[in-house]
Residue, then its C-alpha position, 0 to 999 in steps of 0.5 A: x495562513x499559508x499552506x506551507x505555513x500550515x505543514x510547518x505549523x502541524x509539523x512542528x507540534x506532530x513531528x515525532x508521530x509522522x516520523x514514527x509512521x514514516x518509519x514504521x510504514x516503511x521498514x514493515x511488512x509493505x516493505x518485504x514485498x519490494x525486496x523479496x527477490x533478493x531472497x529467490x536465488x539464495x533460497x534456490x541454492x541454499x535448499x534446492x526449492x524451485x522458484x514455484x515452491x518459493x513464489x507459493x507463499x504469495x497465495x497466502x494473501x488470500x487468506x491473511x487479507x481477512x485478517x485486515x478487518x480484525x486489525x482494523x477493529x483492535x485499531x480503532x477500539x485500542x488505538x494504535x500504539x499497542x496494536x502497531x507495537x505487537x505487529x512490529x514484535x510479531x514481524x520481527x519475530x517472523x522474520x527471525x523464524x525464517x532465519x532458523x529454516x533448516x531446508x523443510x518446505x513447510x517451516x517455510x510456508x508456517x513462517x511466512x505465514x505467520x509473517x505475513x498474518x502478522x506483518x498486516x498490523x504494521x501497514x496502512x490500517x496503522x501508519x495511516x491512522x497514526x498521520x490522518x489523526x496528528x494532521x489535519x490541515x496537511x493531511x493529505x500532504x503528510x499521508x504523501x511523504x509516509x507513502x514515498x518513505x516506502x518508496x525510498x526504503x524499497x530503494x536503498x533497502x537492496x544496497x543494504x541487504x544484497x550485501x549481508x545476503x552474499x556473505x551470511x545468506x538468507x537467515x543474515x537478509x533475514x536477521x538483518x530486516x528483524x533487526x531493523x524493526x527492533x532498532x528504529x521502529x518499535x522504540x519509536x513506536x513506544x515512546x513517541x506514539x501517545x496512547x489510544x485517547x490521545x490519539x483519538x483526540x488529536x484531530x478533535x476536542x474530544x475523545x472518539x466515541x466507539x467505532x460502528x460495527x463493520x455491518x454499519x459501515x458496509x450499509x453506508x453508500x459511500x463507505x461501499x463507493x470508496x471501497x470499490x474505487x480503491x479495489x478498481x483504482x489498484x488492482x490493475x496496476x498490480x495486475x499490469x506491473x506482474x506482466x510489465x516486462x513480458x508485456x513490454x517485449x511484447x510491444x516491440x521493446x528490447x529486454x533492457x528496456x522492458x526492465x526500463x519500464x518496471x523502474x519508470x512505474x515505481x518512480x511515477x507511483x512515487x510521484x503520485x503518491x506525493x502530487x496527489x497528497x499536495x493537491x488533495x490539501x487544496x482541491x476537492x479530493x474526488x476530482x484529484x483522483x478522478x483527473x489520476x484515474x482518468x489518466x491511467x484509463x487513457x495510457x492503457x489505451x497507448x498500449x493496445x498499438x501493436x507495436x509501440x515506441x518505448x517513448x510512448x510506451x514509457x509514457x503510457x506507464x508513467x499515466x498508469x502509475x501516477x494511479x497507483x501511487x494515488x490511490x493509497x493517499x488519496x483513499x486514506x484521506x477521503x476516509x478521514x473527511x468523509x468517515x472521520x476517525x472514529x471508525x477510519x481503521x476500520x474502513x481503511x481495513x475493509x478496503x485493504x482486504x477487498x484490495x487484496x482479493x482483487x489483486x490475488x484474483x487479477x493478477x491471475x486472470x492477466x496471465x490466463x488472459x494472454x495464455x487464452x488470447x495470446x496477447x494482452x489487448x483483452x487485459x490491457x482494455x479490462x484494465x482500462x474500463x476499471x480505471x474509468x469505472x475508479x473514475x467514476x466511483x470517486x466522484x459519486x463519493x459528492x461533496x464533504x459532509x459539514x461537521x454537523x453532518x460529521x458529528x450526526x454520522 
């Protein structure tokens, strides 16, 4: 059987379950980060905060990527269903909250907070489970099309919302996201998600046994080598694309361009969301994503010119952003084929919070880079060795385990 024939095959029986995660995945909490400065002017003008004040809320990561193992946990002990059901309640909820601030800096930060602690159930921890379990001979081709629907939602979300924001405000933006979420996520979440052992047993022919404890999990080599992949593979791209436009004036590109640059990065991470879905389908994954992170590791070497053609510059972020866009796919797919499903949400967790602290603490340390060696090579050279580093990781993760192996773990 061919492999379109395959997708056709897993689709026809699983489409309401990708559909659900497509959706879900992309009009969650992912999805504020790639709209929310539409909401920076708005909330300037409306309470007088300044874009310091408003751009706080963003440290909260530091605290709620702990809470990513938790819903790892409840994911993996009470299927998805239920935990991905409440996430979309209490998102929409913050939301809602946020659309009731009458000027106080600290409801704001309450409300985010209280968004984004809840929001973390309504990302890949979930929706990735939700198409690692209904597909299995596409998996990874399924797990590339849920990562580029956020992709399309944060394109079309701004021509939806700019509008609502100038006539209504914030609190309309705000209502307007909620609403979303009430309207097509959550019914389809209920209704066409089954419960927790059907899911378990989507892949196999029998229910899941008990997820392993997270210190079980961490003793395993390779859970440990996946998860130090995922944090060098991303945090440099995140690192690089919080500086792309000030990075890109640097080396000689005018301001238009500069802006060019952050729209070429989402376009190839898009792109390697899906390349690295297709090929992780038919190719060892840990030599697709060694090839995507060698890639980026050598872009960054284009960037150290003093001064650069936007050509080359524009060549050099697509290499860096075809990493990023691989790094979700390919990371939840190589949980399922190394790890299985028992504990997938779980590790995916793991990762997600290592991922979060990692991008919290780069993100920082690219701007404290420039301010001490007033340039980016010094970033730029990091960034590349954590890419070789990545590289490297992915392939320590060797071969795939046989099933004996599999049912023994």
């Amino acid at each position: 059987m061919s492999h379109i024939q395959s997708m056709a095959r897993e689709w026809k029986l699983e489409w309401r379950q990708g559909v659900t995660a497509l959706l879900a995945g992309s009009l969650g909490y992912s999805l504020y980060s790639a709209i929310s400065s539409l909401f920076v002017e708005p909330l300037q003008h409306q309470f007088g905060w300044s874009r310091g004040d408003i751009a706080f809320v963003h440290s909260f990561g530091l605290i709620t990527a702990f809470i990513a193992p938790v819903i790892g946990r409840l994911t993996d002990h009470y299927g998805v269903r239920p935990v991905l059901s409440v996430g979309l309640v209490l998102t929409a909820t913050g939301y809602l909250l946020l659309s009731l601030m009458q000027g106080s800096l600290s409801y704001y930060y309450l409300a985010y907070f209280v968004l984004s602690l809840s929001g973390m159930a309504t990302t890949g921890i979930t929706v990735t489970r939700i198409l690692s379990g209904a597909f299995e001979r596409t998996r990874g081709t399924a797990l590339a099309i849920g990562r580029s629907g956020l992709a399309v939602a944060g394109a079309l979300m701004p021509m939806l919302l700019f509008p609502v924001i100038v006539h209504f405000g914030s609190a309309g933006g705000f209502l307007l996201l909620a609403a979303f979420i009430l309207l097509i996520p959550l019914p389809l979440t209920l209704f066409w998600l089954p419960r927790a052992r059907r899911i378990a047993a989507t892949a196999t022919s029998k229910p899941l046994a008990k997820a392993d404890p997270w210190r079980v999990l961490l003793a395993k080599p390779k859970v440990r080598i996946l998860i130090a992949a995922s944090v060098f593979n991303y945090v440099p791209v995140v690192a690089l694309l919080s500086q792309m436009k000030p990075l890109a004036i640097e080396k000689g590109l005018d301001t238009l361009a500069a802006v060019g640059a952050v729209s070429v990065m989402g376009t190839a991470a898009a792109l390697g969301a899906l390349f690295s879905g297709v090929l992780v389908d038919r190719f060892w994954a840990p030599a697709v994503a060694f090839i995507l992170n060698l890639a980026p590791a050598i872009g960054c070497l284009f960037l150290l010119q003093s001064d650069v053609s936007p050509v080359l510059f524009y060549g050099a972020v697509l290499m860096i952003g075809l990493g990023q866009g691989a790094e979700i796919d390919i990371v939840a797919f190589m949980i399922a084929r190394y790890f299985g499903l028992r504990s997938y949400a779980t590790i995916y967790s793991l990762s997600t919070m290592c991922i979060a602290l990692g991008v919290a603490l780069g993100a920082s340390l690219i701007g404290r880079a420039y301010d001490h060696f007033g340039n980016y090579d010094v970033a730029i050279m990091a960034a590349s060795a954590s890419f070789a580093v990545a590289a490297l990781c992915y392939l320590a993760m060797g071969r795939y385990p046989t099933a004996e192996e599999s049912a023994m773990d």
